[in-house]
N, C-alpha and C positions, 0 to 999 in steps of 0.2 A: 707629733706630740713630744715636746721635748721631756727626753731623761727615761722615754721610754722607747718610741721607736728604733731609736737608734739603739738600745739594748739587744733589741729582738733581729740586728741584721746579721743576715747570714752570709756577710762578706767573714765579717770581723769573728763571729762564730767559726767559719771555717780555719781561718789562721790561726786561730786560738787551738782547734783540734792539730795542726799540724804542729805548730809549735810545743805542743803536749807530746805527741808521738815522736818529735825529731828530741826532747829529753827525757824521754821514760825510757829505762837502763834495765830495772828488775821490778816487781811486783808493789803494788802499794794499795793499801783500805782506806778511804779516806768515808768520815762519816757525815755526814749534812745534819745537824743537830736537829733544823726547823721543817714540820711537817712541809710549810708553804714553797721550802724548797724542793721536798720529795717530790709535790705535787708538779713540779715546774720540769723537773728533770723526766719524769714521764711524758708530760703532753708535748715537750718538744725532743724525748726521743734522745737526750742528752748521754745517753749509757751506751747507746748502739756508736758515740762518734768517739771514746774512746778507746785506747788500747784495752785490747785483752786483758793487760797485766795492769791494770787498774780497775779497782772494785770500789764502788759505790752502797757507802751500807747506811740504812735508812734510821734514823736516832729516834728518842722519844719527843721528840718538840711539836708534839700535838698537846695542847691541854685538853682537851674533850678526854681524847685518848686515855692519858695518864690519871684522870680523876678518877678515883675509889672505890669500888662498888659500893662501901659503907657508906662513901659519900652522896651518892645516888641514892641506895637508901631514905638515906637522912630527909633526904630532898622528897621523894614519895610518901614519908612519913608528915616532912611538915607542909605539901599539894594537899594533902587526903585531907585536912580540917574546914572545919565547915567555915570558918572566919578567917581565912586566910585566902587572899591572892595574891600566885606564885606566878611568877616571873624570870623570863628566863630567854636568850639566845636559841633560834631554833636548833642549832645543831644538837641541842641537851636535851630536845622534846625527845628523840628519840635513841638516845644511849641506855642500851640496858643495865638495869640491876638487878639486883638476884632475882626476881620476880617478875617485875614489870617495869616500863619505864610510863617516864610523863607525860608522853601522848596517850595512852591508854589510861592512867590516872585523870586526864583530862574527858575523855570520853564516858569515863563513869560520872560522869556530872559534876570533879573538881574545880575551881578557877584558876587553869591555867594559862597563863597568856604569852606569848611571843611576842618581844619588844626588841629595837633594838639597837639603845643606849640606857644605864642604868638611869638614866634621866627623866625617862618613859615610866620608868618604877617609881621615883619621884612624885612627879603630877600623878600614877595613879596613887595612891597613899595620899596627897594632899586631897584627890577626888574625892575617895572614899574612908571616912575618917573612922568609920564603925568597923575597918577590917581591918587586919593585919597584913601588909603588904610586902613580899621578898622577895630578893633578888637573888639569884644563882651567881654571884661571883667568880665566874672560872677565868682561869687565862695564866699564862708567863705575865714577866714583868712590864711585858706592852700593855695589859690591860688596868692595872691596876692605878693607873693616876686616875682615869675615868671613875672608879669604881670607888675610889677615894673620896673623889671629888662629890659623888652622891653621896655621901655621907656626911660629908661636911653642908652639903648642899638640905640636907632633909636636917638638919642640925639649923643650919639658917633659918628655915622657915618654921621650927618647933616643932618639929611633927616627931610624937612616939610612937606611928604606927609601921616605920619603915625599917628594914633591917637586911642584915646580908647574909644569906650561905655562904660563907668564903672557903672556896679550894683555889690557891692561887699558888705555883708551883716557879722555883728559880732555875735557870740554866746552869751555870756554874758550879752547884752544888752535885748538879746531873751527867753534866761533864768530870767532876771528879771520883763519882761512883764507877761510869763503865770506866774509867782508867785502872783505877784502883783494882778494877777485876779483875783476876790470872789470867780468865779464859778469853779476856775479850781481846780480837785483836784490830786495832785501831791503830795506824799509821798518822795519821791526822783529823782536823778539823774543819768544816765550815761551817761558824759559826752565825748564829739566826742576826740578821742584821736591824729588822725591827726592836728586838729586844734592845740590842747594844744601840739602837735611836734614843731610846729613852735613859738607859743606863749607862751608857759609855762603854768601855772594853778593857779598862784598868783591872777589874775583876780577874781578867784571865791572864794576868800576866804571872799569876803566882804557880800558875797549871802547867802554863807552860814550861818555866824554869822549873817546876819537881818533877814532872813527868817525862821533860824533853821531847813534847810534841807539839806540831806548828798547829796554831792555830790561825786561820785567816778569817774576819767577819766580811760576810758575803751577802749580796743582796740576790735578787731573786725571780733577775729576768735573765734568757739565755746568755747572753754575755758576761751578765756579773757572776754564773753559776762556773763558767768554761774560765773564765779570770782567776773566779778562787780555787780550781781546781788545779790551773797552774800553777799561783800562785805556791802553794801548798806541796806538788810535785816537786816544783825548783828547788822548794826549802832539804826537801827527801834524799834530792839527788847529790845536794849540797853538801848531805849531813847538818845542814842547821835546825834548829826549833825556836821557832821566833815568832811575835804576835803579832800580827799585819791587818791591815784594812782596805779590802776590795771596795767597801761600802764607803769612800770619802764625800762621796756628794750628800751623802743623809747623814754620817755618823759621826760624833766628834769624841772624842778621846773620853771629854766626861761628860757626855752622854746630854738631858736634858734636866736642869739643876731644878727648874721650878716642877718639873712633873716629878723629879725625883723627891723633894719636897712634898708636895701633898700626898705623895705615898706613905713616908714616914712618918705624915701626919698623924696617918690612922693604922698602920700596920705596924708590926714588928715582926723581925724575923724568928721563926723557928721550927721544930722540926713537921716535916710533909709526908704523908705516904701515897705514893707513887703506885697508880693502878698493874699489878702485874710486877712488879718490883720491890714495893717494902717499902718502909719509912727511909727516908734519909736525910740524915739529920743536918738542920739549918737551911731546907731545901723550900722554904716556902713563908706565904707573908700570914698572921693572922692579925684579929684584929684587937687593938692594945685595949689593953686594959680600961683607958681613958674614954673610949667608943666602943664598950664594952655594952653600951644600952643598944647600940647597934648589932650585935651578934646576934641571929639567929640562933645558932645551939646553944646559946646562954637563954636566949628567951623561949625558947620550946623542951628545953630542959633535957634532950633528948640522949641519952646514956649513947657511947660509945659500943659501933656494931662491930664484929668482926663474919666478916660474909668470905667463902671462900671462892675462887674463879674455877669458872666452869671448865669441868678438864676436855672438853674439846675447843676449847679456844686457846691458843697458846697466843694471843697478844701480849704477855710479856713477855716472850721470846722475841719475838718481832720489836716491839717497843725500846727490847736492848739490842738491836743487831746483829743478834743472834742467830734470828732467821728472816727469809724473804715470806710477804703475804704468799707467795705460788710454791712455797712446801709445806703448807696446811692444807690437810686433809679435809680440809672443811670449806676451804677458798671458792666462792663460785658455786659450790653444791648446796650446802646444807645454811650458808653465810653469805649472802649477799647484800646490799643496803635496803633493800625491803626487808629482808629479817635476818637482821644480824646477829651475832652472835658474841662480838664484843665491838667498844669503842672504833676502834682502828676502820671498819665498817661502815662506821657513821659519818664520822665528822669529815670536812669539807680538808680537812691537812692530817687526815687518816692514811698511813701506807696502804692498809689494805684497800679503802676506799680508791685511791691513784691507782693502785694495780688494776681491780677492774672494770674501772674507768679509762683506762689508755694501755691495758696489756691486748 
């Protein structure tokens, strides 16, 4: 299977781990922005083939993850109406809010449904003309051309019964908080390589040069993960900070113009708050003014919540690399994906979820 198999061989895997060990000199933290890579570095064990003096700390690039309790909220406040069907990605039936989440809102006899393209939310809302039909919009900048696109799409056909939840969260803006941090210590990058598909990697050349940290965009099979880890190391050992691309066969510098395009169709940037971390400003797309018939919290009216996180879950600890899922007290015992305790837990590019799934 070209572009993949030969990713996953463990000739090239190996060399790559010696190559790593015959230049690692002194200690280095390198972070993996994107959950889908955390998840890659666990099932193949990627952490056991490097040096000691290389640490691997796992970033917030889950969007399940990093969405809001208030925003989950929101979301069970506009499930629970009787003229409404909610829509939504499985991984969000079951992410907790302060209360309950959407599979359990569903079992009290809401209409919620599991789809999975916003397109699905489309035809239903054109089906059903007497309800009010949403979509949960979550994601990084990979999902929003899609999510766009049904909106332009439910705008084609005339339909005023369709509309978005949007929590849709930027990388870069994410990378420049844990820098900005005193306490965080981060030596480098691999950056989420989907995202930089659709967006390119220009973004991060301004990070790089203020912060003087390398960042590599990485893709996200064993070999792309052991590449940008070299990648990344050489720059260390170098003394350089420089923006690189492991990901050349998918990525191009300015990214995808026409998905970048219909994002700006209907979104603009501005400030996001990050489940377990805080607003950070400029970190997120909403939706403009001009598809403002399209908003959800415009059309359900719904006042702004402030929910506080539950103090046995320290997922924003975790979420900023701060800590590993296995020094939570809670890990495996009281928090597992059958009842979890926060995001990280649930979703499919959850650290905690990879940990005990492959610890």
């Amino acid at each position: 299977m070209k572009y993949v198999q030969e990713y996953r061989d463990s000739t090239l895997v190996k060399n790559l781990k010696n190559k790593i060990e015959e230049l690692t000199t002194q200690s280095w933290s390198i972070m993996e922005i994107c959950g889908g890579q955390t998840h890659a570095i666990m099932k193949y064990n990627i952490e056991e083939l490097l040096p000691e003096s290389i640490t691997l700390i796992h970033g917030p690039g889950c969007p399940v993850c990093v969405t809001p309790l208030e925003k989950i909220d929101k979301a069970i406040n506009i499930a629970s109406r009787k003229d409404v069907i909610f829509t939504t990605y499985g991984d969000m039936m079951r992410v907790p809010g302060s209360k309950d989440d959407l599979l359990t809102v569903k079992a009290n006899g809401s209409d919620v449904r599991m789809v999975y393209s916003p397109l699905d939310a489309v035809k239903i809302a054109e089906s059903n003309p007497n309800k009010k039909v949403v979509f949960f919009a979550v994601g990084f900048e990979t999902t929003a051309p899609a999510n766009a696109a049904s909106v332009l799409e439910a705008k084609r056909r005339g339909l005023k019964n369709f509309s978005l939840l949007a929590s849709h969260v930027l990388v870069p803006p994410a990378i420049e908080a844990l820098l900005s941090d005193s306490t965080a210590k981060i030596d480098g990058f691999l950056a989420a390589g989907h995202v930089c598909t659709v967006m390119g990697y220009n973004e991060y050349q301004p990070l790089v040069e203020k912060y003087k940290t390398p960042i590599v965009v990485t893709g996200f099979e064993p070999v792309d993960i052991m590449q940008g880890i070299y990648m990344v190391v050489k720059q260390l050992e170098e003394g350089r900070a420089d923006l690189e691309n492991q990901y050349s066969r998918v990525v191009l510098k300015d990214g995808n113009l026409a998905a970048k395009n219909v994002t700006f169709s209907v979104y603009e940037v501005g400030d996001m708050t990050w489940r377990g971390i805080g607003v950070i400003p400029n970190s997120g797309y909403n939706i403009s003014e001009k598809y403002s018939e399209f908003d959800a919290e415009k059309i359900f009216d719904i006042e702004d919540l402030k929910v506080e996180e539950p103090e046995s879950c320290i997922a924003g600890l975790i979420l900023q690399g701060k800590k590993k899922p296995i020094e939570c007290g809670e890990f495996g015992i009281n928090c597992t994906p059958e009842h979890p305790l926060g995001a990280p837990m649930v979703s499919t590019e959850g650290a905690c979820a990879a940990y005990f799934h492959y610890k």
